[in-house]
C-alpha positions, 0 to 999 in steps of 0.5 A, a space after each residue: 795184185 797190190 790189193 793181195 799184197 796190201 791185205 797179207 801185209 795188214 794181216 801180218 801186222 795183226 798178227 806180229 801185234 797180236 803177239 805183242 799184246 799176248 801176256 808172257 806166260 810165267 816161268 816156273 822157278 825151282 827153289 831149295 829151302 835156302 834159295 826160298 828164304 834168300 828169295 823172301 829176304 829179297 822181296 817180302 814187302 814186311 822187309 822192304 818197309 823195314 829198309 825204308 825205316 833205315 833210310 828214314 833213321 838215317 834222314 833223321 841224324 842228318 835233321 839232328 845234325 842240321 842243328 849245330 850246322 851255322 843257320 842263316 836267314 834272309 829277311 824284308 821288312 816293309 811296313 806303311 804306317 798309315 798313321 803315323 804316332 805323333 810325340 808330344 814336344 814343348 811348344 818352345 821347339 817351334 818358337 812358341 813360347 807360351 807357357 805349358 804348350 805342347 805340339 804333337 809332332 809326326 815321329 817317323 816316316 810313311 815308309 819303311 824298309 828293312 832289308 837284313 841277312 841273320 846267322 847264328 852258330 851253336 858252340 855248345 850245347 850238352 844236348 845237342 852232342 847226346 841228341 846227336 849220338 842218340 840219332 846215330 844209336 837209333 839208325 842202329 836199332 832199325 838195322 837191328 829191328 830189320 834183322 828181327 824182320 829177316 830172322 820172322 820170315 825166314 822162320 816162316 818161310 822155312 816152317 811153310 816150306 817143309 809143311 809143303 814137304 811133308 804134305 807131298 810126301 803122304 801124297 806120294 804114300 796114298 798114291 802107293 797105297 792106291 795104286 797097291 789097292 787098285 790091284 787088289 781090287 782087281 785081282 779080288 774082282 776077277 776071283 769073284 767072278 770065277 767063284 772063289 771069293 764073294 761080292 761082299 770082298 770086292 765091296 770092302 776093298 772098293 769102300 777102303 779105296 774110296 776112302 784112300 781118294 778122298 783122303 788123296 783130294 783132301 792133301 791136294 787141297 792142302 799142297 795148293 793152300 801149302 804153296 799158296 801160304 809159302 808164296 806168301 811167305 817169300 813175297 811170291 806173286 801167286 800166279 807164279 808157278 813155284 817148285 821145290 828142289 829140297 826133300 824131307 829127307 834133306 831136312 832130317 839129316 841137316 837136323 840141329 844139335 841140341 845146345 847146352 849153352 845159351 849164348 844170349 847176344 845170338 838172339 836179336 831180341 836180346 841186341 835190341 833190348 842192348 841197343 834200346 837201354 844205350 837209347 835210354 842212357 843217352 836219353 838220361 844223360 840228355 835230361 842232364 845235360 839240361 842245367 848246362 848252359 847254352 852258347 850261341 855266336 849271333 850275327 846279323 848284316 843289313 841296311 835300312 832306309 825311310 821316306 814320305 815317299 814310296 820311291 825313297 825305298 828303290 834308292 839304294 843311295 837311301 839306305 843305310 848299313 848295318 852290322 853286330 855281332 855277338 854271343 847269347 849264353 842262356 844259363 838255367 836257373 830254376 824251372 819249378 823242378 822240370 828237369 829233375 823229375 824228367 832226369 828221375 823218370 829216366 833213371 827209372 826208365 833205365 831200371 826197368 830195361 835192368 830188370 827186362 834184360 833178367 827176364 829175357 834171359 830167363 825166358 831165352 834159358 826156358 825156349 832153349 830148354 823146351 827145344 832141345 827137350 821137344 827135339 829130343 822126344 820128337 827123334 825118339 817118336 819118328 823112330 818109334 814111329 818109323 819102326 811100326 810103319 815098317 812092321 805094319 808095312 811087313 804085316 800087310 804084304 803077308 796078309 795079301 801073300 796069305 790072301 793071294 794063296 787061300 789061307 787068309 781073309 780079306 778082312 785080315 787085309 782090310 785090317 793090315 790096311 788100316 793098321 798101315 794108315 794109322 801108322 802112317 798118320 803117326 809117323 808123320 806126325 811125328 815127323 812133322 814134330 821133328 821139323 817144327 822142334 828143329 825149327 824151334 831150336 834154331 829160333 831160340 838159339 837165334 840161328 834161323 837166318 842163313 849164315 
């Protein structure tokens, strides 16, 4: 009986560790289009490195500061002179009183110690104060540079999300499609089996069929590499199953206005550039600042001591103090030109930004142009397009009403097919023109990052 009761208590613990062990089945995250792209600027690794290079800008004005802070060292000197120099002295020292003789007398000791604490202060320094103020500014363009990172994915995120969009909607129209033709070709299959129509019907509509479950496995291929790329996008593991809450229909209705007037400060190329031309006016001002002079309070606090003997260095009643205090001033005064052609470089540097930032603006004027145009055109053609979907829609179910009762063909249905295909294809077409315009427009307005 205990044997019973020992062998049911290994088997539960097998099986409690056996559900331990067993992998815990991803849940299914539904996101909206903003929920995607929040989640992205959360967990893309391209924004995560651009975080790290905040805090990496921030360490560095933190090194730049560290120079005008009191820098303090601690040293030891030992030194054993192994052979000690001699100085050459009148023999006269020593009582001898020939003339011209010399004696070489030992000068120093074997050993030798130094024990001493230096400390210097930076009182002024021009290129210190604009180095430090450069540091800060460049804290400020790696925030900026992480906002053209969000503003990049969230671009991407939202162009991936909607493709998915448009690509489940065509899905959702061929199943419609093969649903509506699974019965006709039912009903012509039964009418060629009570005589009324003949085989080479049923084999046209089956060929129109095939055709639509080919085109249905070529979309299903592209909603994988759709989600696939969209997980990407936000920084998704790829085995987490991943659903979509928005529709296409939410996306026409939201869609952008046109903008006649550009704002230019909107688009973070445009800050960067700001930011990168107050870098270079620093760094400018920097060069001059070179022919200023340089101050400096030095101090240093010590003692030493010196014996034949290497127990004379442990006697601290052996050493002796030392102290001084004092002031360095370094006054530039001429370095074959260096620092001139350093400051002229800079003021070309800040020329050329001049002339970026008038090409920016042109280029921004030329984005927003080409947008609103493209978004313009592209309304006009979904409509256009939507329209003749419908129509085409309209002529189909005629063709089947007029097939259904005697007085029309089946090639007049295998027509009004292929015209309502080809419509389709167009109008999601122009759909998917319509979404990338919008897309376009708020990239060039600066306005892709959720507000």
């Amino acid at each position: 009986m205990k044997k019973r009761i020992s062998v049911g208590w290994l088997l539960l613990g097998w099986l409690l560790l056996s559900l331990i062990q067993m992998p815990v089945m991803a849940q299914e995250q539904a996101f909206s289009l903003q929920q995607a792209i929040q989640y992205a600027l959360q967990n893309k690794a391209a924004i995560q490195s651009a975080r790290i290079d905040i805090e990496t800008a921030r360490a560095r004005v933190g090194e730049v500061r560290s120079i005008g802070l009191p820098q303090v060292t601690a040293g030891v000197d030992y030194s054993n002179n192994l052979a000690i120099q001699r100085v050459f002295l009148p023999a006269a020292f020593v009582g001898d009183t020939t003339p011209g003789a010399v004696i070489a007398a030992p000068f120093g000791t074997k050993h030798n110690n130094t024990l001493a604490l230096n400390g210097s202060q930076l009182l002024f320094d021009g290129s210190y104060l604009l180095g430090l103020k450069a540091a800060q500014v460049y804290t400020q363009l790696s925030e900026k540079t992480l906002k053209q990172t969000e503003v990049q994915v969230a671009d991407a995120v939202t162009r991936a999300y909607y493709n998915i969009l448009i690509t489940d909607y065509r899905a959702a129209l061929i199943d419609k499609n093969l649903a509506r033709m699974d019965s006709m070709v039912r009903e012509t299959s039964i009418m060629n089996k009570n005589g009324f129509v003949e085989k080479i019907d049923v084999d046209r509509l089956v060929v129109t069929r095939t055709n639509l479950q080919t085109e249905r496995t070529k979309l299903r291929s592209l909603q994988e590499l759709g989600y696939n790329l969209l997980k990407f996008q936000m920084g998704m593991p790829q085995t987490q199953p991943l659903t979509l809450t928005s529709t296409i229909q939410e996306a026409i209705v939201s869609a952008v206005t046109e903008q006649a007037n550009v704002t230019y400060t909107n688009r973070i190329e445009y800050s960067i550039l700001q930011t990168n031309r107050e870098l270079a006016t620093l760094d400018f001002r920097n060069k001059r600042a070179g022919y200023l002079p340089r101050l400096l309070l030095i101090g240093r606090y010590g003692a030493n001591t010196a014996g034949n003997d290497m127990g004379d260095l442990f006697r601290p009643s052996q050493y002796f103090q030392f102290a001084s205090l004092g002031l360095g001033l370094q006054i530039p005064v001429f370095d074959g030109l260096y620092k001139h052609y350093r400051v002229q470089q800079s003021r070309l540097a800040l020329n050329k930004l001049d002339v970026g930032f008038r090409e920016l603006e042109q280029s921004i004027d030329l984005q927003v142009a080409q947008a609103n145009t493209n978004l313009r055109n592209a309304r006009i053609q979904l409509e256009a397009q939507s329209r003749n979907r419908t129509l085409a829609e309209d002529i189909l179910r005629v063709a089947q009403i007029k097939y259904r009762e005697g007085v029309g063909s089946n090639i007049e249905v295998l027509n009004a097919e292929t015209s309502l295909k080809e419509a389709e294809t167009n109008y999601f077409s122009a759909l998917y023109d319509l979404i990338i315009s919008q897309a376009d427009l708020r990239l060039a307005n600066g306005t892709s990052l959720p507000q």
